[in-house]
C-alpha positions in Angstrom: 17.2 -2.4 14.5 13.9 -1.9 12.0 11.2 -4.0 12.2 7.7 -4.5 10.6 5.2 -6.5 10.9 2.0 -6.8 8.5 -0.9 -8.7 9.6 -3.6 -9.8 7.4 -7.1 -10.5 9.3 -10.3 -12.3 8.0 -13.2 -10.1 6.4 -14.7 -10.2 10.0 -12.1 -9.2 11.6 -11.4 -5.9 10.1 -13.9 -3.8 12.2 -11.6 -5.8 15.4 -8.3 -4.0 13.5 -9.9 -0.4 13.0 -10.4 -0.4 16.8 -7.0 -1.6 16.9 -5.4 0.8 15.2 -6.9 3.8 17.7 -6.1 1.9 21.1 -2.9 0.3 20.1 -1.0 4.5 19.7 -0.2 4.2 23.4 1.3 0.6 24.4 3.3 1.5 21.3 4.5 4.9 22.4 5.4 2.8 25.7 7.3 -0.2 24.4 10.8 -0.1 25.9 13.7 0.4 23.8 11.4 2.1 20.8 12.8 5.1 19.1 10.5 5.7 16.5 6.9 3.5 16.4 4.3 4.6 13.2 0.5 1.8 13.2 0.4 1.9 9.2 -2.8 1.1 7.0 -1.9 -0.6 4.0 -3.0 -1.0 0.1 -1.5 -1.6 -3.5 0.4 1.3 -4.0 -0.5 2.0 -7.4 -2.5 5.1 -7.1 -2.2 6.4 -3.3 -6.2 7.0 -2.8 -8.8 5.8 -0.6 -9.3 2.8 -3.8 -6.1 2.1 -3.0 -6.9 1.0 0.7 -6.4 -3.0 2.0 -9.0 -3.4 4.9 -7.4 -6.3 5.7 -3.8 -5.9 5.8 -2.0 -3.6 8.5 1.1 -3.0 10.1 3.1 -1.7 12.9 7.0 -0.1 11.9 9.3 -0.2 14.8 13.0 1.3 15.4 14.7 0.0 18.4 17.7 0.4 20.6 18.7 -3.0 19.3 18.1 -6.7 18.7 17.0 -7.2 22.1 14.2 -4.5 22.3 12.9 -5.9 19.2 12.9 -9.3 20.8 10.9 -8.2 23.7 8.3 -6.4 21.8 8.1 -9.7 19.6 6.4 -11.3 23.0 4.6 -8.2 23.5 0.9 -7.8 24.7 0.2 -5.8 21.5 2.1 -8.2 19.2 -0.3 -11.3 20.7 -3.1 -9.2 20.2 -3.2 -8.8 16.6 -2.0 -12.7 16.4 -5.2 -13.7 17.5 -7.3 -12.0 15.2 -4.8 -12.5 12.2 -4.6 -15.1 9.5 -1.1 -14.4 8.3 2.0 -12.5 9.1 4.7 -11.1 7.9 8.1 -10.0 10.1 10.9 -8.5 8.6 14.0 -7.5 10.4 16.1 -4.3 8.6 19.3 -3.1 9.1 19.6 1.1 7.5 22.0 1.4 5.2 20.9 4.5 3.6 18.4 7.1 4.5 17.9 11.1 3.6 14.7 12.9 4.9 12.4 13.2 7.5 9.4 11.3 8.3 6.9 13.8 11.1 9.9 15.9 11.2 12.5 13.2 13.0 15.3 11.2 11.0 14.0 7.9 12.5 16.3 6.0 10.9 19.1 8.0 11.5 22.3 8.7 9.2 23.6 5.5 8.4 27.2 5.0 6.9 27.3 3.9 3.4 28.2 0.1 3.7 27.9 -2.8 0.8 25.6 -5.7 1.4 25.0 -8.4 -0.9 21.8 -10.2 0.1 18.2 -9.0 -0.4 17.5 -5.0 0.3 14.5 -3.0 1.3 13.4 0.0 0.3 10.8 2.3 2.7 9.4 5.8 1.3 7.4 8.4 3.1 5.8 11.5 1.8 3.3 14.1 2.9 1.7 15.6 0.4 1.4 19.4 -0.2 -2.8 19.9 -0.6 -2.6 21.6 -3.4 -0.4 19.5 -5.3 -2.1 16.1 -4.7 -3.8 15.9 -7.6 -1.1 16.6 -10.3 0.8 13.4 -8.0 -1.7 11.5 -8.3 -1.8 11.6 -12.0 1.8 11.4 -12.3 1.6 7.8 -9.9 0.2 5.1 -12.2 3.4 4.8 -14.8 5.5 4.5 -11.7 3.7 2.3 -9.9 2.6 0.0 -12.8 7.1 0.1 -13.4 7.4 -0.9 -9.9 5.6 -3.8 -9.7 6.6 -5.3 -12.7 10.6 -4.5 -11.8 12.8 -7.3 -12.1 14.1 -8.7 -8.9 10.9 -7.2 -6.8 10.1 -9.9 -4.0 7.3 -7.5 -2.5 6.0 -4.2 -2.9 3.4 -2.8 -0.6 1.8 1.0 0.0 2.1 1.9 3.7 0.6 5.0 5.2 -0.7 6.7 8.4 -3.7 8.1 6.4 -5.6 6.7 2.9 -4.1 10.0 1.1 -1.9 12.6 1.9 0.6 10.6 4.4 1.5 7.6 2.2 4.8 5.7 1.5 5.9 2.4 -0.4 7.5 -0.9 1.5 9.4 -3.1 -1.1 12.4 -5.9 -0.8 14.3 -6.8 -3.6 16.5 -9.6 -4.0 19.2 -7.1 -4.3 21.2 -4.0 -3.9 21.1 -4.0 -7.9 17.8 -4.8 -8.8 16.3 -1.7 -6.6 19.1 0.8 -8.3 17.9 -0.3 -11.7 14.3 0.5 -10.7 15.4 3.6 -9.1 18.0 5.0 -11.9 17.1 2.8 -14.8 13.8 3.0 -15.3 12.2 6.3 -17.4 9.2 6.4 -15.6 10.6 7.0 -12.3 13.4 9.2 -13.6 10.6 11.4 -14.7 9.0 11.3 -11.9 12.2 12.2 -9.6 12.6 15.1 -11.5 8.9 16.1 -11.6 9.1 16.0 -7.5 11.6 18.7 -6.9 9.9 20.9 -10.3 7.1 20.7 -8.5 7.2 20.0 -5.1 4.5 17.8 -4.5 5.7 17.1 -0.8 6.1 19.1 2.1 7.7 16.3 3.7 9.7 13.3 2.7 11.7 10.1 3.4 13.9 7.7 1.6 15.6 4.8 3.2 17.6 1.8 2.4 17.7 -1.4 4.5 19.8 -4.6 4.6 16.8 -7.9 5.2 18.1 -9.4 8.1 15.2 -11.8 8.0 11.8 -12.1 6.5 9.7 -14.5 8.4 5.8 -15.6 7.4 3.8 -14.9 4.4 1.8 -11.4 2.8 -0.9 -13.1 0.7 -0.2 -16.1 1.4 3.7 -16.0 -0.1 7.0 -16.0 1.0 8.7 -12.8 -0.1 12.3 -14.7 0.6 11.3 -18.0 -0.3 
């Protein structure tokens, strides 16, 4: 079971969330039933650099043992936390389906089996960047990213990250399986790109996955991603 939460907090509460984001590494380290735990900064995902950056928007990935660890931490002292400072949420429940790589050298989402689903699908990347590439990547982003978020069937699309550059990644759901393989083979841009990234190799690390959306509850700028 994958879960993530994003929270978005008033302008005067973002000095609240930066604090939050240093104290909250333990109690997640310590939440039973978590296999893998990453606090994530967010931003538009259209060039991966510091301008990129959402103050006001962050988020907490979780993989548990199963449905019931993910319960608990739901009613966790960390989960309330950020609930009293926020002014929206969003919690998404993900099933792997597919997932090659490693994000800070583990497989958190393990190897999944190949297996069909016909609702709405996620997508999660992860990438360190090699220094002294970042800059021909960061030139090569915009096309992709200006593709992505005008894709057809995109209900959401989000840049997540551990760091404002070098450690970044995308969130996005779909409506389905079909609509993220035409982004992800169709489209020229990003076909130029894929190749580019092994030419090249821009990342010393990196991490695709493929989820089933279990559920998608509350709101990321005020909509619905499933509504």
């Amino acid at each position: 079971m994958v879960t993530l939460h994003v929270w978005g907090v008033p302008a005067r509460g973002v000095p609240a969330a930066l604090l939050r984001m240093a104290t909250d590494r333990r109690p997640l380290r310590r939440a039973p039933g978590l296999r893998f735990g990453k606090l994530l900064g967010t931003g538009t995902g259209r060039r991966f650099t510091v301008g990129d950056a959402d103050p006001r928007r962050w988020a907490v990935l979780g993989v548990w043992d199963d449905a019931a660890a993910a319960d608990a931490f739901e009613h966790s002292a960390l989960v309330a936390r950020w609930r009293r400072q926020a002014e929206e949420e969003l919690a998404v429940r993900l099933l792997p389906l597919a997932a090659r790589g490693r994000w800070s050298r583990s497989e958190p989402f393990g190897s999944p089996a190949p297996q069909r689903w016909d609702g709405p699908v996620a997508a999660i990347t992860r990438a360190r960047l090699t220094p002294r590439k970042a800059l021909t990547f960061w030139r090569a982003v915009p096309p992709v990213s200006a593709d992505l978020h005008s894709g057809a069937g995109l209900r959401l699309a989000l840049g997540v990250g551990e760091a404002p550059v070098a450690l970044q990644g995308t969130f996005s759901v779909w409506e389905s399986a079909a609509a993220l393989n035409e982004f992800a083979y169709g489209r020229p841009a990003h076909a130029a790109v894929v190749e580019r990234t092994a030419r090249e190799g821009w990342y010393a690390e990196e991490l695709f996955a493929r989820f089933a959306v279990l559920s998608a509850t509350g709101t990321l700028h005020g909509r619905e991603p499933l509504a």
